[in-house]
C-alpha positions in Angstrom: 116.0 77.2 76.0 112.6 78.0 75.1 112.1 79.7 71.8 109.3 79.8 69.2 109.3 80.2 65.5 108.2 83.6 65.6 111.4 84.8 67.3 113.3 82.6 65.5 112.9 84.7 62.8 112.6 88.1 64.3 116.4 87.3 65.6 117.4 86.4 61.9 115.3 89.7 60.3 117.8 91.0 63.2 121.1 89.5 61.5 120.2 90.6 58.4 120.5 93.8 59.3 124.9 93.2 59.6 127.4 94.5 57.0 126.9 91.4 54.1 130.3 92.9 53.0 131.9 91.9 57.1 129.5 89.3 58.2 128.2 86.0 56.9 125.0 84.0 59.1 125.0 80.6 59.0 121.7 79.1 60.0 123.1 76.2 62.7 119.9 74.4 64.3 122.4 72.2 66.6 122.6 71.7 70.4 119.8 74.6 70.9 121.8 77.8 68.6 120.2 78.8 65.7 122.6 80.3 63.7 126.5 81.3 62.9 127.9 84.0 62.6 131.4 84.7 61.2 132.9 88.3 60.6 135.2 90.6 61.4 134.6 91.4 64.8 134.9 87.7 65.5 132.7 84.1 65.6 129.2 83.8 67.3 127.1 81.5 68.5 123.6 82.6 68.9 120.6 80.9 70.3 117.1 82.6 70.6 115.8 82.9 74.0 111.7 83.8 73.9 110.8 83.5 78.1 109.4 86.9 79.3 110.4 88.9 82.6 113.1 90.6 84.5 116.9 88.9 83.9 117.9 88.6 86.8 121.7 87.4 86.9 123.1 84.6 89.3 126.9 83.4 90.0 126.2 80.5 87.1 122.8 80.9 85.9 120.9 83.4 83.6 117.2 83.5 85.3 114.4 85.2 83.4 111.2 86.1 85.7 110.9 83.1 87.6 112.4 80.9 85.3 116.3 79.8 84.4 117.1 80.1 81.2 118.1 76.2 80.9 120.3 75.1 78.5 123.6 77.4 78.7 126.4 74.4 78.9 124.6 73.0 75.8 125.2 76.4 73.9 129.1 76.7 75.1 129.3 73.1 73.8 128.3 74.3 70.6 130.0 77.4 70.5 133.2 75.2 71.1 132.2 72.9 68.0 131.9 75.7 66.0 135.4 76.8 67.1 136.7 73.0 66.7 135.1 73.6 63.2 136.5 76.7 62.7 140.0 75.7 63.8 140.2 72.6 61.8 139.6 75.5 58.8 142.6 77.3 60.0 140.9 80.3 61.6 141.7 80.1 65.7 139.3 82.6 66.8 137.1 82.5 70.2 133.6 81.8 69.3 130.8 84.1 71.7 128.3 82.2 72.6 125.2 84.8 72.3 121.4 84.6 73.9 119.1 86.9 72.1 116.3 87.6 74.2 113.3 88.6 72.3 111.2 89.4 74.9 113.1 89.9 78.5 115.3 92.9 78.2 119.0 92.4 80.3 121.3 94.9 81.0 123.2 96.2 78.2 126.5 94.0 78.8 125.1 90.7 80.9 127.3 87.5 80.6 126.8 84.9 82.5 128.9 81.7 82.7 130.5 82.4 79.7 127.1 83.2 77.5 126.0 86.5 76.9 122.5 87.9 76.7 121.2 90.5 74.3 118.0 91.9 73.5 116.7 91.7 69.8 117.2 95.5 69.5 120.7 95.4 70.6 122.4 92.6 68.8 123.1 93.7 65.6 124.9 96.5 67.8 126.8 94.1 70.1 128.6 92.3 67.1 129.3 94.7 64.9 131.2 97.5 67.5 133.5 95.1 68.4 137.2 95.8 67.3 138.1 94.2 64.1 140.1 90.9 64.6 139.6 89.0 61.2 140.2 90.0 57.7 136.8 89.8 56.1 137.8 87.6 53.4 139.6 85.1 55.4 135.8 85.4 57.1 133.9 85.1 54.7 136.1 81.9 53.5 135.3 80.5 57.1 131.6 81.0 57.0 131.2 79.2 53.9 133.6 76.1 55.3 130.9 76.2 58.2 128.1 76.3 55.4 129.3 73.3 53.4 129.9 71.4 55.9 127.0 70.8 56.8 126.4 73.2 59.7 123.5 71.9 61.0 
């Protein structure tokens, strides 16, 4: 997944934006995902997706402009270590896998193969409307099990 530093960091400004109170980031630079996140609407894995163009959607690939977005079954890999991680804690939640595009702009709800892409703009949105399905302490306790664990 292509990405640079600069949208690295617009996509965390973006997180930073979420309820501290109902959601803790982790940064996670493994298998392509930048960073955690563990709240009550749930668990995320997000990775930062800078190509530019139209997202065009296929049965099993995300393709921006004239490029595929490569790396998607590295990202649900992830996302599943983060729930093995997770679990192992004693929280069994599903854990989103999450493209923020920074610079394409998909349709408001577009999953693909089990990932879902977001523009920058709309993420904060997308995980924090969801229903409430984890007490934020027990999430909070979670995120920092990630955290000192070495979530990385």
């Amino acid at each position: 997944m292509e990405k640079t530093e600069d949208d690295v960091r617009s996509v965390r400004r973006e997180l930073s934006r979420l309820d501290p109170w109902s959601f803790w980031v982790v940064p996670a630079n493994t298998r392509g995902m930048e960073f955690s996140v563990v709240g009550t609407t749930g668990a995320f894995a997000v990775a930062t997706c800078s190509l530019e163009g139209y997202v065009k959607l296929t049965p099993a690939r995300l393709r921006v402009g004239d490029r595929a977005a490569s790396g998607l079954w590295r990202l649900r890999r992830a996302a599943r270590d983060v729930h093995g991680r997770l679990l192992a804690s004693g929280l069994d939640v599903h854990v989103e896998t999450i493209v923020c595009m920074t610079r394409a702009f998909p349709a408001p709800a577009t999953s693909v193969g089990g990932v879902r892409a977001v523009h920058v703009e709309r993420l904060v949105e997308d995980i924090a409307e969801r229903p409430r399905v984890i007490d934020a302490k027990r999430a909070e306790r979670m995120a920092t099990k990630l955290r000192s664990a070495g979530h990385r």
